[in-house]
ROZATI-873320 format. One line per 4 residues: number of its first residue (from 1); their letters; for each residue x, y, z negated of N, C-alpha, C. Coordinates in pm, 1 decimal. Example, Ala and Ser with C-alpha at 12.3 -4.5 7.8 and 13.67 -1.06 7.14 Angstrom:
2
1) AS) 1319.0/-569.0/-780.0/1230.0/-450.0/-780.0/1320.0/-330.0/-780.0 ~ 1285.0/-225.0/-708.0/1367.0/-106.0/-714.0/1290.0/3.0/-787.0
// end
This chain:
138
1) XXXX) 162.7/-1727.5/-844.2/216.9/-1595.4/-821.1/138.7/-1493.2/-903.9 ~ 230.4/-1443.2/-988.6/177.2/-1318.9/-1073.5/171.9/-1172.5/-995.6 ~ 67.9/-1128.9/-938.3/103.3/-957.7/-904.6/151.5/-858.3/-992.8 ~ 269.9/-791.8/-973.7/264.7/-653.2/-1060.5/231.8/-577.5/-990.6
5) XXXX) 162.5/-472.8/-1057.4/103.4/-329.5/-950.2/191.3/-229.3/-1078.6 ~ 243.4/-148.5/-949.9/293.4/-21.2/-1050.2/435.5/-51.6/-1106.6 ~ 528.5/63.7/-1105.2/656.0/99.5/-1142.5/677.1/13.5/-1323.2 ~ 607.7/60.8/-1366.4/539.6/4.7/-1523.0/581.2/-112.4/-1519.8
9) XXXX) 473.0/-208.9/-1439.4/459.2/-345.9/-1483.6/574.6/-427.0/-1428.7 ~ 623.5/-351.5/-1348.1/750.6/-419.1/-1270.1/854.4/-423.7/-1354.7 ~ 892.2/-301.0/-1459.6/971.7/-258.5/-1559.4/985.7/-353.3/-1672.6 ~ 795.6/-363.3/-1690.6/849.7/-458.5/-1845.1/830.5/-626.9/-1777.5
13) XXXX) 834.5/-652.9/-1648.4/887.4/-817.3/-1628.4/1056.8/-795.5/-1623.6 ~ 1060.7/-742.1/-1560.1/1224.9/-715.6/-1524.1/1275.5/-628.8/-1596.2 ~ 1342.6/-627.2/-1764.9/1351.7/-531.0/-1835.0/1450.4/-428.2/-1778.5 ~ 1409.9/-346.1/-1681.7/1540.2/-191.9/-1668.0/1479.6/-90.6/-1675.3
17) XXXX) 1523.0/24.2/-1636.2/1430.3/110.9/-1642.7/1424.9/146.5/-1493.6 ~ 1300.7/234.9/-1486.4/1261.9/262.1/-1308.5/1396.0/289.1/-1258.5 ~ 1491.8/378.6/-1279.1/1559.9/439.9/-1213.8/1710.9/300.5/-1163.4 ~ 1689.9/201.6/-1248.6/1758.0/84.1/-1229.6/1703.5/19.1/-1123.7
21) XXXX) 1569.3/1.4/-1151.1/1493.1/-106.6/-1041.8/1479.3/-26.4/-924.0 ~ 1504.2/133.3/-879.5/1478.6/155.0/-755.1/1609.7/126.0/-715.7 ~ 1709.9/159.2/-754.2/1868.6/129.6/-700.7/1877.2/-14.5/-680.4 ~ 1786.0/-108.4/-757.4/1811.9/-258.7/-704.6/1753.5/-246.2/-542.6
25) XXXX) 1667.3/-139.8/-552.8/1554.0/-191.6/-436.8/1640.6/-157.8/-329.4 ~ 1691.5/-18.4/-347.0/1764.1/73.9/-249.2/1914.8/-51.6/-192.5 ~ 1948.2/-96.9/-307.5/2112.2/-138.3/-282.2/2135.7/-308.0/-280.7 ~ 2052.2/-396.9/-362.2/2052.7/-514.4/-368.5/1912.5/-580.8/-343.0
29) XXXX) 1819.9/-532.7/-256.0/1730.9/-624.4/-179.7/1625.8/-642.9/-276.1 ~ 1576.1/-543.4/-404.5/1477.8/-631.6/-504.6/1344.3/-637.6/-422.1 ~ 1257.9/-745.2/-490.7/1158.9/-795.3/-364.2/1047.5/-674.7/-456.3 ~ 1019.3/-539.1/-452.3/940.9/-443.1/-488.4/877.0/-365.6/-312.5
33) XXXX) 798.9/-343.9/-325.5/756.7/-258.2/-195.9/669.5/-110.5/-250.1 ~ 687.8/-6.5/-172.1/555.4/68.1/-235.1/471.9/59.3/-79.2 ~ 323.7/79.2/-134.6/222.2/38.4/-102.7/187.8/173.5/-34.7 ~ 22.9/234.4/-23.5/-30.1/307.6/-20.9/-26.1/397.1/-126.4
37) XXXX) -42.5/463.2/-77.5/-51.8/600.1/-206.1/91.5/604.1/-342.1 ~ 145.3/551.1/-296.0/319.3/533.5/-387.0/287.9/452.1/-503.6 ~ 218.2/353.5/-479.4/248.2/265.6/-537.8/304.3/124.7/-550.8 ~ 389.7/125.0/-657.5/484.4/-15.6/-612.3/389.1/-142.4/-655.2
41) XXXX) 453.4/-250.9/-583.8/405.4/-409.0/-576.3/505.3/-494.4/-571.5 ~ 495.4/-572.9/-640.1/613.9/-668.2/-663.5/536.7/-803.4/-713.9 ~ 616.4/-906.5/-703.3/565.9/-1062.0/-737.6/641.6/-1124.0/-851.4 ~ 587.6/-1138.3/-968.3/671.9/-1236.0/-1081.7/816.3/-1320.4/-975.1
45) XXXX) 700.7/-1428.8/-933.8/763.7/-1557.2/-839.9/915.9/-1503.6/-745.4 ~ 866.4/-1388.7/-690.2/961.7/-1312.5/-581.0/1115.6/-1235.2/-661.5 ~ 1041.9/-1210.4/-801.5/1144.8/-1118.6/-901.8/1254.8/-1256.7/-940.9 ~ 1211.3/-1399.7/-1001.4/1267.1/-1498.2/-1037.3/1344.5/-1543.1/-953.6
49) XXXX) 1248.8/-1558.8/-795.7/1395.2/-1635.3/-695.5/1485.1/-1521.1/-674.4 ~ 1430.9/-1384.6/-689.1/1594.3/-1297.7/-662.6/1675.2/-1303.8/-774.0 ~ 1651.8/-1343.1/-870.8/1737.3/-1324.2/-981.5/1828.2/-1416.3/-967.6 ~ 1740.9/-1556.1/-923.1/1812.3/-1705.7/-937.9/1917.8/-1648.7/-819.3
53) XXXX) 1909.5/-1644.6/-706.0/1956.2/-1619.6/-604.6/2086.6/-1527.1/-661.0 ~ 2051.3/-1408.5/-689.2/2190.4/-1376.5/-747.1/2259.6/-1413.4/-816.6 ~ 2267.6/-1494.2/-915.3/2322.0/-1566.8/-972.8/2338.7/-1656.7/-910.3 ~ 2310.4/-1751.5/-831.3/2416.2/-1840.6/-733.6/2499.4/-1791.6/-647.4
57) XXXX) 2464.0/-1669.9/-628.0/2570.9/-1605.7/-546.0/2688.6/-1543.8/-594.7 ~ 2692.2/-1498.3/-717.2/2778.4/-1500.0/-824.7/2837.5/-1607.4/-838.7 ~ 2772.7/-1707.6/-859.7/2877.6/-1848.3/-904.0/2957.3/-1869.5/-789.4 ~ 2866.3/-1887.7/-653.2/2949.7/-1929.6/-526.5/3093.3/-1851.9/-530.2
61) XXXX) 3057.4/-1714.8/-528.3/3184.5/-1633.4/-508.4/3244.7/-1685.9/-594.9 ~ 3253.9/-1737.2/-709.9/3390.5/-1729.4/-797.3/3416.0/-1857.6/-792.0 ~ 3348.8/-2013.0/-735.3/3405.9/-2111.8/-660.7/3476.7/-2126.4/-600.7 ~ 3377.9/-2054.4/-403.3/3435.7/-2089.6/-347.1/3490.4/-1982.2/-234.8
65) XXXX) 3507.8/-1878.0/-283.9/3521.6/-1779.8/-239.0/3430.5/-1668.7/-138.9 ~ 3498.9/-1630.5/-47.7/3429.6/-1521.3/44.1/3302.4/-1626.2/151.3 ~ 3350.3/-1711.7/213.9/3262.8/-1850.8/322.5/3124.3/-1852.3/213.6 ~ 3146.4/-1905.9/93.1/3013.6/-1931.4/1.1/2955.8/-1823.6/-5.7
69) XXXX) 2998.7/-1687.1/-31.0/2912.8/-1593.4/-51.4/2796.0/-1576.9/97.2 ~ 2908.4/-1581.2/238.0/2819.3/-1528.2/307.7/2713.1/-1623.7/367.7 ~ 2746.1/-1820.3/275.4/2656.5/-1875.8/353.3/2506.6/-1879.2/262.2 ~ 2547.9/-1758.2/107.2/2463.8/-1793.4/49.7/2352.8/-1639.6/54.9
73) XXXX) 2439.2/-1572.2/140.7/2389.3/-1439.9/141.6/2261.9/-1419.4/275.7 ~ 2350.1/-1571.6/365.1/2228.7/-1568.0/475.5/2157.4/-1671.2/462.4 ~ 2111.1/-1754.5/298.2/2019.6/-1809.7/290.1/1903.9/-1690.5/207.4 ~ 1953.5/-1669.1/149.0/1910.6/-1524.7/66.0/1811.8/-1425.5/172.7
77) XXXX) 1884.1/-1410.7/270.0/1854.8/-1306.6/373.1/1736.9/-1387.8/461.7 ~ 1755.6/-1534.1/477.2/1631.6/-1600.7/559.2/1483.8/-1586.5/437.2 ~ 1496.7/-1614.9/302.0/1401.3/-1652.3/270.0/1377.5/-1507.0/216.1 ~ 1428.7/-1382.7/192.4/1379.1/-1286.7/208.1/1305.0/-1204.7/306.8
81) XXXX) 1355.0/-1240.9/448.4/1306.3/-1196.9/546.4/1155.2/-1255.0/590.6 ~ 1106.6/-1394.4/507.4/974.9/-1471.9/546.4/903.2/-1354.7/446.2 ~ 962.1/-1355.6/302.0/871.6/-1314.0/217.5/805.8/-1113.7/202.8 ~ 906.0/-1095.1/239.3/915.0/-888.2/343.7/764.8/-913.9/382.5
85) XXXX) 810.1/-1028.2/527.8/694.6/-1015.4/610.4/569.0/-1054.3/531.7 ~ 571.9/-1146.9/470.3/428.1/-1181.7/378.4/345.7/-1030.9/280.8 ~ 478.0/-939.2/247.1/410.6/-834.8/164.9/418.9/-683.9/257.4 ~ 469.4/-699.2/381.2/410.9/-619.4/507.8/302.5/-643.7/542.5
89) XXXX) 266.8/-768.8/567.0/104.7/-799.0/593.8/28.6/-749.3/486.1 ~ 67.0/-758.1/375.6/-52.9/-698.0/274.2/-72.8/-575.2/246.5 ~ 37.3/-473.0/277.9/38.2/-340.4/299.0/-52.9/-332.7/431.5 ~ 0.6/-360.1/520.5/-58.4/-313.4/662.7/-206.7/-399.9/666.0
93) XXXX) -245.8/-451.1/575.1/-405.1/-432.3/567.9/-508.9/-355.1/476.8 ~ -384.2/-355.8/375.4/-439.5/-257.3/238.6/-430.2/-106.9/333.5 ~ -364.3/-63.7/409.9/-314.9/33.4/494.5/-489.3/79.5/586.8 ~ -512.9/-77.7/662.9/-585.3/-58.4/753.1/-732.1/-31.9/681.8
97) XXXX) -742.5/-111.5/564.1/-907.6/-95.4/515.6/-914.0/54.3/459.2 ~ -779.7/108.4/422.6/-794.8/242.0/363.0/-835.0/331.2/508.4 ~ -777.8/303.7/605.7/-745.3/375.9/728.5/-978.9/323.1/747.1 ~ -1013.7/224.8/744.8/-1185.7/218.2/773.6/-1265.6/268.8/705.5
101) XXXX) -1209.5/255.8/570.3/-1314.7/284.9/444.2/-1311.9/497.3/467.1 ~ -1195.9/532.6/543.2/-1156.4/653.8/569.9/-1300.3/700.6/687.6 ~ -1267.9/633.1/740.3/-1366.2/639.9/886.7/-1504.9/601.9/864.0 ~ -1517.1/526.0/779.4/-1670.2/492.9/716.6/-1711.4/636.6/691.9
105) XXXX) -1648.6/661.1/571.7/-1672.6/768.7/516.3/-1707.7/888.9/576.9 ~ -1621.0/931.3/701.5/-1594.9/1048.6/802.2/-1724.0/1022.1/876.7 ~ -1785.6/925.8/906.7/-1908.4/866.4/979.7/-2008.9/930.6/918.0 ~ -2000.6/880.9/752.2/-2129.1/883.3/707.4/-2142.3/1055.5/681.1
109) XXXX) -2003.9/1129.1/650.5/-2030.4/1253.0/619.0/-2091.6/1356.3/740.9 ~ -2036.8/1307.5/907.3/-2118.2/1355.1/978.6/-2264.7/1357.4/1016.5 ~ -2292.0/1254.4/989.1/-2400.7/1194.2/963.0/-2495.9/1293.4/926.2 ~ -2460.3/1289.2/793.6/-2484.4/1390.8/647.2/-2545.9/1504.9/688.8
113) XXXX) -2414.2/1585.5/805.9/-2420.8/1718.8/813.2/-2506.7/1712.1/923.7 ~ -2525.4/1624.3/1021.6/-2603.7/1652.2/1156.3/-2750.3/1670.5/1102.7 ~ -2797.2/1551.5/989.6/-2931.0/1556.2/961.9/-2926.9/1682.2/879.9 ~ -2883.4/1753.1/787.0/-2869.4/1867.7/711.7/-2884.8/2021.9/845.0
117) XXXX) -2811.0/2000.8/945.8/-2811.5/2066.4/1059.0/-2947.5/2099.4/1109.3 ~ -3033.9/1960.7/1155.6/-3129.9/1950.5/1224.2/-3260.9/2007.3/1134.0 ~ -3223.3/1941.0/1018.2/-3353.0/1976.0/901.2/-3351.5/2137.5/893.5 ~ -3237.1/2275.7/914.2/-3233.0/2354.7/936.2/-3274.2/2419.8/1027.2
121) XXXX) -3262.9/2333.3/1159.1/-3348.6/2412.5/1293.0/-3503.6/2378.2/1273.0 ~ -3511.3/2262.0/1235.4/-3660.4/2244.1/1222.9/-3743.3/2370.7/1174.5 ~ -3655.1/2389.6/1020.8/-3744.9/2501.8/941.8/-3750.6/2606.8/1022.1 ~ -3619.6/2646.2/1093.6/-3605.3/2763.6/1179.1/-3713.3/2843.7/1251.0
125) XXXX) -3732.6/2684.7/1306.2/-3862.9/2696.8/1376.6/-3964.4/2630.5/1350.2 ~ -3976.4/2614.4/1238.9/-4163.9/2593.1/1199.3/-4197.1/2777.0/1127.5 ~ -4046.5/2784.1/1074.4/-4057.3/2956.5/1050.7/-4074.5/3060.4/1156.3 ~ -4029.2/3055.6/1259.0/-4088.1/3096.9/1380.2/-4205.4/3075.2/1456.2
129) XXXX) -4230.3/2943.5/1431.2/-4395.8/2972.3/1473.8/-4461.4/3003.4/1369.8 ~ -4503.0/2986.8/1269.6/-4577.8/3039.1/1185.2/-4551.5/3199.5/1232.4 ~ -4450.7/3243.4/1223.2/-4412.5/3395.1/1215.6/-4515.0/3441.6/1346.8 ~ -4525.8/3363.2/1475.0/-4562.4/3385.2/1581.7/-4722.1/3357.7/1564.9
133) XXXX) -4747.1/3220.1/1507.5/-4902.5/3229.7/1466.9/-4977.8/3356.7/1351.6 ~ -4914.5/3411.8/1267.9/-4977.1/3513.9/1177.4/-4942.8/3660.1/1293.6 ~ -4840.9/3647.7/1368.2/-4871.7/3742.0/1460.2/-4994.9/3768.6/1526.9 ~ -5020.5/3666.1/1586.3/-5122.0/3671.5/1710.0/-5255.6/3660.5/1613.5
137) XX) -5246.3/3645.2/1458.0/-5404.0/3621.6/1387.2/-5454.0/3778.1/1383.2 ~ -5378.2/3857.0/1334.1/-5364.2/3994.6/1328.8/-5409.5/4092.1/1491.4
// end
């Protein structure tokens, strides 16, 4: 399995242009997903069996009529529906580490600010006593 990342790379395996390949996505099932942050993902392997796939479904129809199309439309539809779920799982973890690496981050920046906070009262008051010790030297 080849990954494509990006509108781009999806374009020059599957020669159309974007505005082709989203209408496949929108209207004929292409196996593309977008990801996080709008970016698309797609599989060489996943682009080939849809192609093959349409094209047997093409042939069926002009065999054996309307019965072939729909028994080939709900084989189509089973082995699309395994492979969805295989590139849902990879979103919804690419999803979740963004969603930790988020919270890492939010951690460490409080962090940040509490010790930045504290190092401020400290001086506050090492500046206040001093202020209070040159008082009372006087």
């Amino acid at each position: 399995m080849a990954q494509l990342s990006g509108m781009l790379e999806i374009c020059k395996y599957y020669p159309r242009s974007e505005s082709t390949i989203l209408k496949l996505i929108r209207e004929m099932d292409f196996p593309a997903k977008k990801i996080t942050e709008g970016i698309w993902e797609s599989d060489t392997e996943l682009i080939d069996k849809w192609r093959l796939e349409k094209i047997q479904a093409e042939q069926g129809l002009k065999r054996g009529g309307l019965e072939s199309k729909r028994i080939l439309e709900n084989r189509i539809k089973s082995r699309e529906d395994g492979e969805t779920k295989k590139l849902q799982k990879k979103v919804e973890a690419a999803e979740k580490k963004k969603k930790a690496d988020a919270d890492k981050k939010k951690k460490a920046d409080d962090k940040k600010k509490k010790s930045e906070a504290k190092k401020k009262a400290d001086a506050k008051k090492k500046a206040a006593k001093n202020s209070l010790s040159s008082e009372n030297i006087q």
